[in-house]
N, C-alpha and C positions, 0 to 999 in steps of 0.2 A: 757581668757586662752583657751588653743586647747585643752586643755584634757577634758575637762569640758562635753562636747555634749559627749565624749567615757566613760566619769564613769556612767554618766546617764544611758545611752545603754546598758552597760555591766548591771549596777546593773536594769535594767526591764529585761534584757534577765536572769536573775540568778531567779529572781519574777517568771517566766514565767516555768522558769525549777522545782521550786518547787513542781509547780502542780504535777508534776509527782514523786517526791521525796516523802519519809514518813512524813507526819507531825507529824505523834504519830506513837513512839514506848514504846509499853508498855511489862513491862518484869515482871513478879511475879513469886512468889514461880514454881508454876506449871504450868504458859502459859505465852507465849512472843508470840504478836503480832506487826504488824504497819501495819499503816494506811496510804494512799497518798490518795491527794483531788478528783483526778482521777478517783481512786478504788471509794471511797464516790460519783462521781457525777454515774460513773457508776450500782454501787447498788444500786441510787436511781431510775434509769433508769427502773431496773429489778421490782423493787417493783412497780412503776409506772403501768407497764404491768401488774404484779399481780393483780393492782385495778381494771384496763382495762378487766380483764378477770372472774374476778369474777363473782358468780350468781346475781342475783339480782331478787327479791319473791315479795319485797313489796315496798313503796312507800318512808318508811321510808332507805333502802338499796341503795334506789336509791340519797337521802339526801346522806349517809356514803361517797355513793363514790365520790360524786361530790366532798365533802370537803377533802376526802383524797386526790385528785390529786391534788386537790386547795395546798392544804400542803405540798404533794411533790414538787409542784413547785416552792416554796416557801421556801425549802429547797435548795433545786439547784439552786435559783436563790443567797441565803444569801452563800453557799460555793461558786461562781463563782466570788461576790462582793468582796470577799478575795483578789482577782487576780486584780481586776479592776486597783489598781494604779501601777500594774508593769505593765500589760497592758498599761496604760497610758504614764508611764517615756519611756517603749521600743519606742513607738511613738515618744515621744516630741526628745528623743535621738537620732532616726534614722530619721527623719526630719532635726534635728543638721547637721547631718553626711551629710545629701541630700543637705544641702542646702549651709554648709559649711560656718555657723556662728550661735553662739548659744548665741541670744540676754537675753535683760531682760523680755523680755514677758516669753519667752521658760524657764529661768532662775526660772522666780517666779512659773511657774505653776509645773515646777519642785520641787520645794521647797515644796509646797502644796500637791502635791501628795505622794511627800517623808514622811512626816511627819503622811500623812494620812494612808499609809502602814507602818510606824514606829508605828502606835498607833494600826494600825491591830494586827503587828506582838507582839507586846507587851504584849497585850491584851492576846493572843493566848499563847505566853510563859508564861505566869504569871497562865494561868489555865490549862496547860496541867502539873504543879507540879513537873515538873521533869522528864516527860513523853515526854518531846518534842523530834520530831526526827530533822534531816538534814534539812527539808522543811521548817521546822517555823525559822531554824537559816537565813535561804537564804531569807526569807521575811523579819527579820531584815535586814539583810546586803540589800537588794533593798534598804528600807528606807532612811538606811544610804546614800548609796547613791545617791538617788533624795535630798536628803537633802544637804549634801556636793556639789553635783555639782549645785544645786539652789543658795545654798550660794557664792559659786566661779563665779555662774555667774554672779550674781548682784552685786558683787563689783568690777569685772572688765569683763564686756561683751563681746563677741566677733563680733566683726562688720565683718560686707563684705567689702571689696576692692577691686573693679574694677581694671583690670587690664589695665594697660596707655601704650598706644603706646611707644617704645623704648627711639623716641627724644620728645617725650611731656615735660616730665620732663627740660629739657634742652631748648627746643623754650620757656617755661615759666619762667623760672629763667633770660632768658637772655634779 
């Protein structure tokens, strides 16, 4: 199908936009907040710098800090893993779109990464309780669609077709 390589694309570009959307909006009695993964990788940025700057007296301070960077980046590395398969579907999609047939190779790794951000986004709505914002709904719907356009593709793939000279068609028939 031709639509196939454009649901993929569209749903990593919608992945990709999340980052910058709320994931958590939290609203209580006396405070409402939200949160985008953006805002999160950047505050972790800021406290990175904090550890960076701090004094350091003794021997055992100097152990803290080492593991606290170690931790933040480790932080930032498991919020960024979030994105990894819209990241990935925007590729296999926009590859689609370049190349102008969106096989079953492209098809299945679609599928595979749809599902694997299906079970991010899952994961994520299931413990933000009701707290989820905008963000975590668009990492579903990515899902959904590596998933859908995986599935569409591997049961009816999209080939290349060389385009034939005018009378090819016709010296061959005749």
């Amino acid at each position: 199908m031709k639509a196939t390589k454009f649901i993929v694309l569209v749903g990593g570009i919608l992945g990709i936009l999340s980052f910058f959307l709320p994931l958590v909006s939290v609203q209580r009695a006396n405070a409402t907040g939200k949160v985008s993964a953006f805002q999160i990788i950047k505050g972790l940025d800021t406290v990175a710098v904090a550890v960076d700057n701090a004094e350091v007296h003794t021997v055992q301070d100097v152990q803290l800090r080492s593991e606290a960077k170690k931790d933040v980046g480790a932080m930032k590395g498991i919020v960024m893993a979030i994105f990894a398969p819209a990241v990935l579907l925007t590729l296999i999609g926009g590859l689609g779109v370049m190349r102008k047939r969106f096989g079953r190779g492209a098809a299945a790794f679609s599928l595979i990464f749809g599902l694997i951000g299906l079970g991010i986004g899952a994961i994520l709505k299931s413990a933000a309780e009701g707290d989820a914002g905008i963000g975590m709904t668009l990492l579903l719907i990515t899902g959904v669609g590596g998933v859908v356009g995986g599935l569409m593709g591997l049961v009816k793939p999209e080939r290349f077709v060389e385009a034939q000279p005018a009378g090819a068609f016709q010296a061959a028939a005749a």
